[in-house]
N, C-alpha and C positions, 0 to 999 in steps of 0.2 A: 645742567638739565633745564630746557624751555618747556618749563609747565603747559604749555598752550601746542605740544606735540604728544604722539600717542606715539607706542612701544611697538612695534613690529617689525619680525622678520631682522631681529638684531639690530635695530637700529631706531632712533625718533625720529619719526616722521609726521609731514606737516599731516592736519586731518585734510581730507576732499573737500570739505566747502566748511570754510574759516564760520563758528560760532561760540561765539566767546561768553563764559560765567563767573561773574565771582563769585570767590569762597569768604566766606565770611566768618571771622573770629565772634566766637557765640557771648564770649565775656566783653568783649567792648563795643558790639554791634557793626564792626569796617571791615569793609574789603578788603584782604590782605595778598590776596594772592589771584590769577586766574586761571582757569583751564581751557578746555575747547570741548565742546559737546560734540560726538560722532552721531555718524548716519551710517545707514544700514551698508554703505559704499566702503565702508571705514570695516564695519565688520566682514564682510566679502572678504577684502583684502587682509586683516588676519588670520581668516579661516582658512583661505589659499596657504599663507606661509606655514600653518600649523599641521596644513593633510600635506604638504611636502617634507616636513621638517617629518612629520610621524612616520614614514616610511622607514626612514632607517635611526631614530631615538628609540623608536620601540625595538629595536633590535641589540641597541647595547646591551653590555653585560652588565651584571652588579655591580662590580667592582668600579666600572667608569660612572655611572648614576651615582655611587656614594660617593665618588670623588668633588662630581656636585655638588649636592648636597651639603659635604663638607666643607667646600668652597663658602657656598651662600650659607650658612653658619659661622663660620670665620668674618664674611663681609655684614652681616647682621650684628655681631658680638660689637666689631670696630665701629659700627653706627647707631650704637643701641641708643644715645643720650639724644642724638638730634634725631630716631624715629620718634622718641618719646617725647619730644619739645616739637617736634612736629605734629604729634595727633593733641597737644594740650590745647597749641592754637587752632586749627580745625574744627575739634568737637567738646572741648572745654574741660579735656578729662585732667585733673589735678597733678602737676606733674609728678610729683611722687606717685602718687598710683599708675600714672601713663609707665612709670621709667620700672616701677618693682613689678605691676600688673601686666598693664595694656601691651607693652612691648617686650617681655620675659614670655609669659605667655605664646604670645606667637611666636617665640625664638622656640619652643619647647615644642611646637609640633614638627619642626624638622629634626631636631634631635630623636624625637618621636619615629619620625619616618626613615632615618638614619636606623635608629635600633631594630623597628620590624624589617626590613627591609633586609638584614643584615644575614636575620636567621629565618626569614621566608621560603616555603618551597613551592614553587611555581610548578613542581611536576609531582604525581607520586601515584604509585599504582593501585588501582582498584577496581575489583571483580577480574574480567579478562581484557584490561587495559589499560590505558595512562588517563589519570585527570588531568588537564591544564591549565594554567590559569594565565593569560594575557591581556596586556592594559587593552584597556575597551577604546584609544583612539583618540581623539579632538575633545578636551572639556570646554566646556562657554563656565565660567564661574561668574557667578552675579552675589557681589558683596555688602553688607551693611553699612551703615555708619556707625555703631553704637561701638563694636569694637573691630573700628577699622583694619587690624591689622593681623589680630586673632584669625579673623574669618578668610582674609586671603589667607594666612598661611597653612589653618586647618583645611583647605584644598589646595590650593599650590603645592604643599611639601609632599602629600600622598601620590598627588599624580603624577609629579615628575619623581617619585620613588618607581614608581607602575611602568613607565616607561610609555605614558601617557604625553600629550601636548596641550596648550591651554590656550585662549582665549581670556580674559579677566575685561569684569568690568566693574571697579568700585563704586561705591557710591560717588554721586557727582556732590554729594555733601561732607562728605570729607575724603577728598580722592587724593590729597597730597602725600599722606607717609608711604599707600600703595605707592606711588610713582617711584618714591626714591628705594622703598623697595625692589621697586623695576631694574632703578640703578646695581642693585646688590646683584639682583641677579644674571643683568650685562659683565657686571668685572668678575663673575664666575666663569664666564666662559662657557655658556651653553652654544649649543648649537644654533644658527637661526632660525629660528621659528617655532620653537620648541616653547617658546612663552611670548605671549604677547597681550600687548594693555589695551582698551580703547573705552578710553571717557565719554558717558554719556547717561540720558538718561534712562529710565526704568521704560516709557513706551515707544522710547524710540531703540535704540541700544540695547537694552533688555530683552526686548519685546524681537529684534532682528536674532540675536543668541539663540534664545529659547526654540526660535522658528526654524534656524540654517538647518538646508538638507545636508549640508557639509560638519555639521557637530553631532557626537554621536553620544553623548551625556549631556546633561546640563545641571549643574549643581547650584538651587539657590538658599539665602539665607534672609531671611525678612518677615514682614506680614504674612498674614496667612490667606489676604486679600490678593495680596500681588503673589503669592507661591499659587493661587489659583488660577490665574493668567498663564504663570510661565507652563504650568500643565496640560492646560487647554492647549496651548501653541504648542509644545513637545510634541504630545499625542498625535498631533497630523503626520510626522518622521519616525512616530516609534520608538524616541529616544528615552535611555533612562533616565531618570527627574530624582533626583535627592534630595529634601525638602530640610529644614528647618527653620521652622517658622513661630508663631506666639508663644507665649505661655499666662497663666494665670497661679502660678503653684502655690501648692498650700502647706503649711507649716502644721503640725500641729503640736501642741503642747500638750501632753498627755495630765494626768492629776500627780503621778507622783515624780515629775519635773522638777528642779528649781526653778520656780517659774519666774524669778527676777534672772535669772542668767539668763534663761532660753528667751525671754522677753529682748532682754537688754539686746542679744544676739543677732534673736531675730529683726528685729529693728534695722541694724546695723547690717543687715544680710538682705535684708529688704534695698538699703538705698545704695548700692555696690554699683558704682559708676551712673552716681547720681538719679540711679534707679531705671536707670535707661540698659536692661540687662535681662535678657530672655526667661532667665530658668530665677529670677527672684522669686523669695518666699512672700509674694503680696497681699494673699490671704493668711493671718495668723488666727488661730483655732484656739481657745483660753477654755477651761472648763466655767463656766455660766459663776459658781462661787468663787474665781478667782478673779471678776472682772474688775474690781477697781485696783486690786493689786497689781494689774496687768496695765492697767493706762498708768500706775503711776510710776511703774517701771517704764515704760513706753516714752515721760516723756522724761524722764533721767535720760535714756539714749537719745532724744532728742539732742538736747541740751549739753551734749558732749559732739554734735557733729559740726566740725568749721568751715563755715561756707564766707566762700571770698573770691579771692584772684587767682585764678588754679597755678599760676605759673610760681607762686608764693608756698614755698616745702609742706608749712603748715596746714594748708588747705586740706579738708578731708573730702568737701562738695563744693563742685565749681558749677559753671552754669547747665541749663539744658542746650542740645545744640543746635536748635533753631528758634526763630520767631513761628514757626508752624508747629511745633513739637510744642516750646511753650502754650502756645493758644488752645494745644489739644489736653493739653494739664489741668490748663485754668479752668476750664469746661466740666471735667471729670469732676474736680474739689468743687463747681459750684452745683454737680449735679447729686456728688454727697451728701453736702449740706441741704439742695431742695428736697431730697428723698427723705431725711430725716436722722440719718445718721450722727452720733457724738460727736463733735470736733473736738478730738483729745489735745493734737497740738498743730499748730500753723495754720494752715488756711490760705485764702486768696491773698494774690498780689504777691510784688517782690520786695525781701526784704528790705526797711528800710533804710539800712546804711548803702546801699546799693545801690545809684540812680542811672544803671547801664547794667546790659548781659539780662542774658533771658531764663535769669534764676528765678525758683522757686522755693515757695518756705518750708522744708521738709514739712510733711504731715501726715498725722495718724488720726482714723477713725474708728470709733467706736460702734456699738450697737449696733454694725452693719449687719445687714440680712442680706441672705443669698443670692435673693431677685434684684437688689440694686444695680445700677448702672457700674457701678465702682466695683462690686463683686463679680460683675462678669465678662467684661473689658481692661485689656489689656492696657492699664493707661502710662507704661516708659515713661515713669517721673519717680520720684522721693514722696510714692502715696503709700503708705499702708493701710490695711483692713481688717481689723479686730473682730472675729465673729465669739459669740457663746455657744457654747454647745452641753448639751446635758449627759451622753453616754458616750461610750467610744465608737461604738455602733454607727450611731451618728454624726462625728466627727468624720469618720473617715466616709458616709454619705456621702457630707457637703464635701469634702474634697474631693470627690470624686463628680461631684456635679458642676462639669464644667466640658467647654467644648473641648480646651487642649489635654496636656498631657504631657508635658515637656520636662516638668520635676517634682518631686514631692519632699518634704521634711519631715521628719518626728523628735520627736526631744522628750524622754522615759528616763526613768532610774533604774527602769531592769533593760538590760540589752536582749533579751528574750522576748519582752513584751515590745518593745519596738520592732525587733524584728517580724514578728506578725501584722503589726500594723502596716507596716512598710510592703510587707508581699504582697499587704493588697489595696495598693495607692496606684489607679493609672496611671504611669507616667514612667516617662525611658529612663530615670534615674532618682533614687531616692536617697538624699543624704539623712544619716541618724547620728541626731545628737552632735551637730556642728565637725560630721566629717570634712576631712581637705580634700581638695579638688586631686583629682588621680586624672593624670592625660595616656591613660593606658586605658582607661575603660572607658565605652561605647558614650557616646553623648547624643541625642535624639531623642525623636517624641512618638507618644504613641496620640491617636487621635487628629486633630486638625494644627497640631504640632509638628506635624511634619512625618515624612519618612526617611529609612537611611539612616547610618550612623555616623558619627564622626569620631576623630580619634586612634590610636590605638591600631591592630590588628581590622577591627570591625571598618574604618576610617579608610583604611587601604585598600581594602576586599571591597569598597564600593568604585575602583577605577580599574576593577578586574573583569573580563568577560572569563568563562567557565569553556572551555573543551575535554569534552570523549572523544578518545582519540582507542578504534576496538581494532586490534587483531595484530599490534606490536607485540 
């Protein structure tokens, strides 16, 4: 595979006018690899393959789509160690976590899209006629860096389940495990044009996707700054816009908690791929008399996390994955500290056994108030934020006072009284009491989080258009 060619139309191909980037290894600061930045000539040219390849992909049956599917799960399963040694040098995620998280994870939305897919019915009758549901056509997917391979594959696996075709544009900051993901899905044996890659960036690449009068979805996953862009430009075509975008979510620890486990937890749930991770719990919610029993739990979980060489088993935190991402950290933790808030543990600068990679010193703040910069920006790093609070009333206020909406926690000793709390936490998903992740149910936000779901049945039914079909 020549990194510095794009996927289209079954084959790599050179891009239209040679512009070359390196990707850069976040732990050692070097160039490791390069790609080719595309231009809107490069997306043309996959949109053509994809509205010819959807002619007759959308026409298969189930049975040929699962065969798919199953294909590119078999060729995923066989590559799972070097996607996962692939996204550790990229974007620094530890390879144990890259190889049990970062890369299982996205294996499980095609099995995902495998299972609903299986027992789906695209027709069935109601009132005096047939409902129908057919894939909506050409997706443009626009993906992260944080988890590179998660997010292609929670759009990729739905829409080529839909009998959908695609468009992909990874991040051009870590767009290597996409690629050879690309690979996976060539020795499946798709049809041409039925997927296609093309590197680039966000205003140029992105910004061509979002716009094509030839793409009839556009699915992205990011800021909530850049999902406001790709909406503006959608909206001139009409197309539908599935967002997923910030979060700020909040944890809250109720009083009759173990508030050293739910502390410890939350900690540790907070910095989940280095912190660089949409639906973390960043705000932690302590009741006002259990705060210093709360920083001193806080920094026991510090003190248990191994920040090092990610490519090294033991590492639990590897770097951030830029020098722009770091600089947007150091900013946040120094605008903490000028606000006024506790420095429980860490602080500025990188640690110093570390004289390379754009690590950070896990850290947690205290006495945070609502209005801080820290409490209301989304800062993707290893930052927590300790709030007090005096009633539950109030608790569940301040977590509620926020632009996004993307997730919520509670952590209770009565499953009853969490439950209440939880029904009314804005936000598309609420875990209670350190639940596991379910890739069956809906994952989205309510608010400036995004719209649309992912996942699941919900996940699927977003690459579906809807027909009444009266008087069969």
């Amino acid at each position: 595979m020549d990194t510095l060619k794009f996927y289209i139309d079954g084959s790599w191909v050179d891009p239209a006018a040679p512009s070359a980037l390196g990707v850069e290894n976040p732990a050692t600061e070097e160039v490791f690899a390069r790609i080719s930045l595309g231009s809107a000539g490069d997306v043309d040219r996959a949109v053509a393959a994809a509205r010819r390849a959807f002619e007759t992909y959308s026409l298969t049956s189930v049975e040929e789509r699962l065969g798919y599917l199953n294909r590119i799960i078999a060729g995923f399963r066989a590559r799972l160690p070097e996607l996962a040694r692939t996204m550790t040098l990229e974007m620094g995620a530890p390879i144990t976590f890259a190889t049990e998280r970062q890369a299982t994870v996205a294996l499980f939305h095609f099995e995902e899209a495998v299972r609903v897919l299986a027992e789906y019915r695209f027709e069935e009758r109601m009132g005096n006629g047939i409902l129908r549901r057919e894939p909506i056509g050409v997706c443009g997917l626009i993906t992260p860096w944080n988890w590179p391979l998660n997010q292609v594959a929670s759009k990729v696996a739905p829409a080529l389940a839909t009998g959908c075709t695609v468009v992909l544009k990874p991040s051009e900051v870590a767009p290597l495990s996409a690629m050879l993901f690309a690979q996976v899905v060539h020795e499946a044996g798709l049809p041409p044009g039925v997927f296609n890659l093309v590197n680039g960036d966000g205003p140029t690449v992105g910004e061509a996707i979002a716009a094509h009068p030839g793409i009839d979805m556009v699915s992205f996953t990011g800021s909530t700054t850049a999902g406001v862009r790709v909406a503006k430009l959608a909206a001139e075509t009409v197309k539908r816009v599935a967002q997923e975008l910030g979060g700020k979510s909040a944890n809250i620890i109720l009083d009759d908690a173990d508030l050293r486990a739910a502390v410890i937890g939350g900690v540790h749930a907070c910095y989940t791929n280095g912190g660089q991770n949409c639906q973390s719990p960043t705000r932690m919610l302590v009741p006002r008399a259990a705060r210093e029993a709360a920083f001193e739990a806080a920094r026991e979980a510090v003190g248990s996390v191994r920040l090092g060489d990610p490519l090294d088993p033991a590492t639990t935190m590897g770097p951030l994955v830029s020098r722009m991402q770091s600089g947007k950290v150091q900013d946040l933790i120094r605008s903490g500290i000028e606000e006024g808030a506790t420095l429980v543990a860490g602080g500025l600068g990188r640690p110093a056994q570390l004289n390379r990679g754009y690590y950070a010193l896990p850290t947690v703040f205290g006495d945070v108030e609502p209005g801080m910069r820290i409490a209301r920006e989304e800062i993707f790093g290893p930052v927590l934020c300790i709030l007090s609070y005096d009633t539950e009333e109030e608790a569940i206020r301040v977590a509620n006072d926020t632009p996004f909406g993307l997730a919520g926690f509670v952590q209770s000793a009565d499953p009853a009284r969490a439950r209440r709390v939880a029904d009314r936490i804005r936000a598309g998903r609420v875990y209670i009491n350190g639940a596991v992740f379910d890739r069956s149910l809906p994952f989205g936000g309510y608010k400036q989080s995004g719209n649309g779901r992912e996942f699941g049945v919900f996940g699927f039914e977003e690459y579906l258009e809807v027909k009444a079909i009266l008087g069969h």
